[in-house]
BAFI-429119 format. One record per residue: residue number from 1; x, z, y of N, C-alpha, C in turn; residue in one letter. Coordinates in steps of 0.001 Angstrom, whole numbers. Example, Ala and Ser with C-alpha at 12.3 -4.5 7.8 and 13.67 -1.06 7.14 Angstrom:
<dogus>
(dogu 1, (13190, 7800, -5690), (12300, 7800, -4500), (13200, 7800, -3300), A),
(dogu 2, (12850, 7080, -2250), (13670, 7140, -1060), (12900, 7870, 30), S),
</dogus>
This chain:
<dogus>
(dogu 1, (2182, -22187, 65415), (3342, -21717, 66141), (3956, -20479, 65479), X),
(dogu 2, (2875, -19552, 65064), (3752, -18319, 64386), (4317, -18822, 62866), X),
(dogu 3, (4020, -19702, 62645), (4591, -20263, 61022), (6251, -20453, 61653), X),
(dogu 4, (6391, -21345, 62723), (7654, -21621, 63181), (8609, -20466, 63378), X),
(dogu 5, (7787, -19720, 64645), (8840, -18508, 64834), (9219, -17693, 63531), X),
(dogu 6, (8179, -17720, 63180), (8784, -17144, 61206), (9880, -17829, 60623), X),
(dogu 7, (9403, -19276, 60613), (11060, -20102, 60115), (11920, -19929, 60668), X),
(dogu 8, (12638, -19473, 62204), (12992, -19259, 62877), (13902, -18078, 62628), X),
(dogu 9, (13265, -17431, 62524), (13699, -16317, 62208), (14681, -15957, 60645), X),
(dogu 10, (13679, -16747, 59682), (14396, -16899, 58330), (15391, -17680, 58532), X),
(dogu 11, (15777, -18532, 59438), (17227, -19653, 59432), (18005, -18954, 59765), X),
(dogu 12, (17953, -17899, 61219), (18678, -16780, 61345), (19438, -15802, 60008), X),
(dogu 13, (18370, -15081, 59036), (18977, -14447, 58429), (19466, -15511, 57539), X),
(dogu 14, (19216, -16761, 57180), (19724, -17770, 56113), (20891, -17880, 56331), X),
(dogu 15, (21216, -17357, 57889), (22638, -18101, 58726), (23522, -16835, 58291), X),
(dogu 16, (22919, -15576, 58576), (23632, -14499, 57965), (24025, -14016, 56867), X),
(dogu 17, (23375, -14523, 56142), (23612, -14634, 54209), (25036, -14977, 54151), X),
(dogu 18, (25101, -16193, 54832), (26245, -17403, 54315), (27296, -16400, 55373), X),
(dogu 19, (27431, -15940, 56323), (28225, -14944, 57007), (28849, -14041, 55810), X),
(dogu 20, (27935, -13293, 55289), (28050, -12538, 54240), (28610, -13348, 52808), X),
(dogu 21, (28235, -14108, 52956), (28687, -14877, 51542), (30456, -15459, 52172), X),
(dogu 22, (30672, -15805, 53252), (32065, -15724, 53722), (32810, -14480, 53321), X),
(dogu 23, (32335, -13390, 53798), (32745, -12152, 53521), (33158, -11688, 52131), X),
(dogu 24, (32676, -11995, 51356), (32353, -11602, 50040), (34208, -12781, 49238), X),
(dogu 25, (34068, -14088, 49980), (34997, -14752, 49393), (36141, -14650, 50394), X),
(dogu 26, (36535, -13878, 50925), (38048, -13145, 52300), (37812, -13876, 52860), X),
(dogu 27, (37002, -14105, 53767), (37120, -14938, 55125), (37653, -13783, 55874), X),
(dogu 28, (38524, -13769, 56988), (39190, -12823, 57905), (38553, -12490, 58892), X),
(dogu 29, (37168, -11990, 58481), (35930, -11907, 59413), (35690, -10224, 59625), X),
(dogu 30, (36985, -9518, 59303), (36586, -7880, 59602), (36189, -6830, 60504), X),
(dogu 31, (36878, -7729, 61605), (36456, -7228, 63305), (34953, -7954, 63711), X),
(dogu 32, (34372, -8789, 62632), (33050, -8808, 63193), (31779, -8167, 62151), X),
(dogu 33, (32313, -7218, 61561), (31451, -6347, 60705), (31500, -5237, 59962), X),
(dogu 34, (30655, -4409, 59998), (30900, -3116, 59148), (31835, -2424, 60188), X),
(dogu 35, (31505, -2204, 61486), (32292, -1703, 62627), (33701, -1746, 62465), X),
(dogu 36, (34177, -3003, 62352), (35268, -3730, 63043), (36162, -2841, 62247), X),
(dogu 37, (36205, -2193, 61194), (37672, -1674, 60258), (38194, -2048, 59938), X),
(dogu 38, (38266, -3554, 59465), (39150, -3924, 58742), (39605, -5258, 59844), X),
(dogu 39, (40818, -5567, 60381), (41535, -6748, 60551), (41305, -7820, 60232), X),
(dogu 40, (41538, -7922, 58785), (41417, -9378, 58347), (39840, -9369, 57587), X),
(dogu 41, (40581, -9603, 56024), (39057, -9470, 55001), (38787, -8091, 55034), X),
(dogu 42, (37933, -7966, 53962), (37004, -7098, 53834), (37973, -6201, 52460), X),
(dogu 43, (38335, -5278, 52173), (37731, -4645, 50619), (37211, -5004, 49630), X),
(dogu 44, (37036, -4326, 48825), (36208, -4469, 47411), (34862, -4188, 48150), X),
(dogu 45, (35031, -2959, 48413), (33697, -1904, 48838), (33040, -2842, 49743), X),
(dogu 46, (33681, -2918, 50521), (33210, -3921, 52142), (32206, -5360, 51393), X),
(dogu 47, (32924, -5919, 50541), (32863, -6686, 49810), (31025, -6735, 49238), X),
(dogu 48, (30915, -5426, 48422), (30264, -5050, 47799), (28828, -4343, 48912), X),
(dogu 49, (29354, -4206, 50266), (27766, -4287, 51096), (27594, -4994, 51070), X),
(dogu 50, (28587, -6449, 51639), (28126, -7738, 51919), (27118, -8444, 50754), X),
(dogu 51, (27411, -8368, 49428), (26588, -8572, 48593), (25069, -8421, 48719), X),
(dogu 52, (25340, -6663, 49251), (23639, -5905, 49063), (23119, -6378, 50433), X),
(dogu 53, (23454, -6695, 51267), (23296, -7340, 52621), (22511, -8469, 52574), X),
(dogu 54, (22854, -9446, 51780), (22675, -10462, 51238), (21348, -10540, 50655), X),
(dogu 55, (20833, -9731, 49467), (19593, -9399, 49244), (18516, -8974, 50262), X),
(dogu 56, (18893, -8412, 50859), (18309, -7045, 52198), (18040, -8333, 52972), X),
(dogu 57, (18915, -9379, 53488), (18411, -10452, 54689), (17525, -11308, 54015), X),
(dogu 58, (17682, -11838, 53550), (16986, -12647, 52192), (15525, -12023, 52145), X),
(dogu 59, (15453, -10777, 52128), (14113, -10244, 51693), (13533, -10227, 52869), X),
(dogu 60, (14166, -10083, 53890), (13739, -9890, 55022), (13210, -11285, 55586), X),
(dogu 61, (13381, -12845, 55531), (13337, -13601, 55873), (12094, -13616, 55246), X),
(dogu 62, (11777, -13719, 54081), (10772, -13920, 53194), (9700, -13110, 53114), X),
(dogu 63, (9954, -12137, 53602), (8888, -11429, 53974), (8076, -11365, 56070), X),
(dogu 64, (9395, -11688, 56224), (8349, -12296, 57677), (7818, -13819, 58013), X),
(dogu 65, (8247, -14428, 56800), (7745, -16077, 56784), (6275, -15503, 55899), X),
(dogu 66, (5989, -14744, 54999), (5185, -14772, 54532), (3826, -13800, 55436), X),
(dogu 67, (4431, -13120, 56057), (3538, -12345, 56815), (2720, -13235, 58424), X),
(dogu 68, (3532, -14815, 58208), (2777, -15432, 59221), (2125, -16275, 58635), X),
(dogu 69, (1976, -15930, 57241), (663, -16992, 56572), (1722, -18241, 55634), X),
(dogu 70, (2491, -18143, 55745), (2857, -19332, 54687), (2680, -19276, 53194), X),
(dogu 71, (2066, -20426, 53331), (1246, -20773, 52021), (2341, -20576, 50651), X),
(dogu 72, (2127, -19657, 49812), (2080, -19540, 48359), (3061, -18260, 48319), X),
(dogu 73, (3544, -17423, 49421), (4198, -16335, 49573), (3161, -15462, 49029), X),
(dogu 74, (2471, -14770, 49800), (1250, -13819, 49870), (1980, -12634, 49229), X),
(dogu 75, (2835, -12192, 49690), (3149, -10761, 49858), (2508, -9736, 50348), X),
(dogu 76, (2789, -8552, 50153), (2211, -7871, 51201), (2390, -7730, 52264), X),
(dogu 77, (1668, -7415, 53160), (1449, -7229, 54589), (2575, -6458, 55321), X),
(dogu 78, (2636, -5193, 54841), (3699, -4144, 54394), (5542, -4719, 54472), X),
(dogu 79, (5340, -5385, 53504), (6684, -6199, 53685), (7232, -6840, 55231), X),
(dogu 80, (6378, -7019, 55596), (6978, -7745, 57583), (7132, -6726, 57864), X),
(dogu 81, (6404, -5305, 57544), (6369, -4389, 58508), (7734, -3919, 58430), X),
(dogu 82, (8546, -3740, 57232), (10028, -3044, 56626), (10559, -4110, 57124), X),
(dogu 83, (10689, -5242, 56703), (11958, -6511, 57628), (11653, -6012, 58852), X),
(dogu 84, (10358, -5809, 59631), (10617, -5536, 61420), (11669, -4081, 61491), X),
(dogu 85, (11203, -3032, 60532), (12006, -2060, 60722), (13537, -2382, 60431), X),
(dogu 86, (13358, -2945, 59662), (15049, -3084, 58905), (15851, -4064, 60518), X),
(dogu 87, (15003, -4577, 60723), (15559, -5565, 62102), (16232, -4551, 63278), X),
(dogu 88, (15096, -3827, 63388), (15359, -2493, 64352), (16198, -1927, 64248), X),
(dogu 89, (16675, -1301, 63153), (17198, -635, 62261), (18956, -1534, 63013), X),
(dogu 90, (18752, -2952, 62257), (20207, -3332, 62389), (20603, -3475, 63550), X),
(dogu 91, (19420, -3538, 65028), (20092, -3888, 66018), (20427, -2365, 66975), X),
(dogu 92, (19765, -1534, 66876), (20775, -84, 66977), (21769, -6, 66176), X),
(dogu 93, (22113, 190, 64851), (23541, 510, 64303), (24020, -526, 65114), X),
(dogu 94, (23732, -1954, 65204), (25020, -3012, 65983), (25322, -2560, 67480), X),
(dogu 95, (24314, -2255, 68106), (24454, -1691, 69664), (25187, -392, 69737), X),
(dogu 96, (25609, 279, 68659), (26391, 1961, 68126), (27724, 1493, 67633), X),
(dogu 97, (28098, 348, 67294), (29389, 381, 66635), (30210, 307, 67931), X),
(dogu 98, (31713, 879, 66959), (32567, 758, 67954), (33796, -380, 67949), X),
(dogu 99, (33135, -1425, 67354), (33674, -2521, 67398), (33160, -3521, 68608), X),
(dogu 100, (33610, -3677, 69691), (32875, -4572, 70841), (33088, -5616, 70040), X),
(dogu 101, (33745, -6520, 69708), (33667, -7728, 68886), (32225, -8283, 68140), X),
(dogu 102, (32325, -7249, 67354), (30823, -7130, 66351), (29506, -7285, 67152), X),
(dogu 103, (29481, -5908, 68365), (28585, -5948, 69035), (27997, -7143, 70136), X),
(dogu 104, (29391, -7852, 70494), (29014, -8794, 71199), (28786, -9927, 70777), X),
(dogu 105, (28672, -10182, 69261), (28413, -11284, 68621), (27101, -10887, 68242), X),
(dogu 106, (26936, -9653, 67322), (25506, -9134, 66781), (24832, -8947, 67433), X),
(dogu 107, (24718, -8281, 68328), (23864, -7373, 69131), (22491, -8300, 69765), X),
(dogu 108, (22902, -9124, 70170), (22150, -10482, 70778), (21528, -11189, 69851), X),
(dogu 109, (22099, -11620, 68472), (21090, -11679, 67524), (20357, -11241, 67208), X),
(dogu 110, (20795, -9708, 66541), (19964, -8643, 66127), (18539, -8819, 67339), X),
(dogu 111, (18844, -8531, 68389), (17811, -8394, 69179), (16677, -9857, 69624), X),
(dogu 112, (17046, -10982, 69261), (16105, -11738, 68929), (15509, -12195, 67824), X),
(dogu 113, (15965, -11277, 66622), (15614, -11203, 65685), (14248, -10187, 65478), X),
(dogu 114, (14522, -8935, 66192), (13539, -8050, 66555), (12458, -9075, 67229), X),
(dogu 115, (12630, -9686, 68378), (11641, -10468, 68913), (10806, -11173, 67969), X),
(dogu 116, (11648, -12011, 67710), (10854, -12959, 66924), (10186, -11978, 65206), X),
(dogu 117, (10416, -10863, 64690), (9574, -10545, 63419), (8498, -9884, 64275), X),
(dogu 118, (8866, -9194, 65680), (7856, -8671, 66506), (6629, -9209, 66715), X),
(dogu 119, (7265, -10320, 67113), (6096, -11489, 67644), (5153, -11610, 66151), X),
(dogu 120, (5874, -11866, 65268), (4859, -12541, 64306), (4316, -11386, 63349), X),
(dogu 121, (4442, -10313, 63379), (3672, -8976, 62952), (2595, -8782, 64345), X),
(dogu 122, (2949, -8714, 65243), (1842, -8259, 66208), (702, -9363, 66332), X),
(dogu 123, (1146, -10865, 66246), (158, -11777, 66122), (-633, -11794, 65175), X),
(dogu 124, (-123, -11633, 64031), (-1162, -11862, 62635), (-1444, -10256, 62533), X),
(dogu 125, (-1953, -9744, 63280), (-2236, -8164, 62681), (-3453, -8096, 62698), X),
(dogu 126, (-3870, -9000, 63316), (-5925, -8576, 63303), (-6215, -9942, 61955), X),
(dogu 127, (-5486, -10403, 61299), (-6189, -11439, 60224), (-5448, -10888, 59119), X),
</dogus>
């Protein structure tokens, strides 16, 4: 079961990549990120988190699929622990912006995202 909620969780950020990978090619997705500044697309700059975003979720998926035991990852342990923070991390800045748009799309993710790396760091912590 914690192998799942791990996949689970990685389809989530898999889902957010491709968000970001919209971003990156002007999708008119500005009021739902980077606190709602921009209208339509994004910037260069804007542009250019979405990129590093991209890495950052990515790592994050892969490091809490691997921290529930999936076979041929074997990362460190350490690594779930930074995706749980980084999770934390994103669902306060999303609950702080002053874009309600953003927040009411993110915020609810973000926060079952916390659940679910929660769940599967606190389960596998005694093995």
């Amino acid at each position: 079961m914690t192998v799942q909620i791990a996949h689970l969780y990685a389809l989530i950020c898999l889902g957010i990549a491709f968000f970001q990978v919209a971003l990156i090619a002007g999708a008119p997705l500005g009021p739902w990120t980077q606190g709602g500044q921009n209208d339509g697309a994004l910037p260069a700059s804007g542009r250019v988190i979405a990129a590093v975003s991209i890495a950052v979720v990515l790592f994050q998926g892969l490091a809490i699929v691997s921290a529930a035991g999936f076979p041929g990852l074997g990362w460190p342990r350490w690594t779930g622990w930074v995706a749980l923070g980084v999770s934390v991390l994103s669902l306060i800045l999303t609950t702080l912006t002053p874009s309600a748009r953003e927040r009411a799309v993110w915020a609810p993710i973000m926060l079952i995202q916390v659940g679910l790396a929660g769940y599967v760091m606190i389960v596998t912590a005694g093995g």
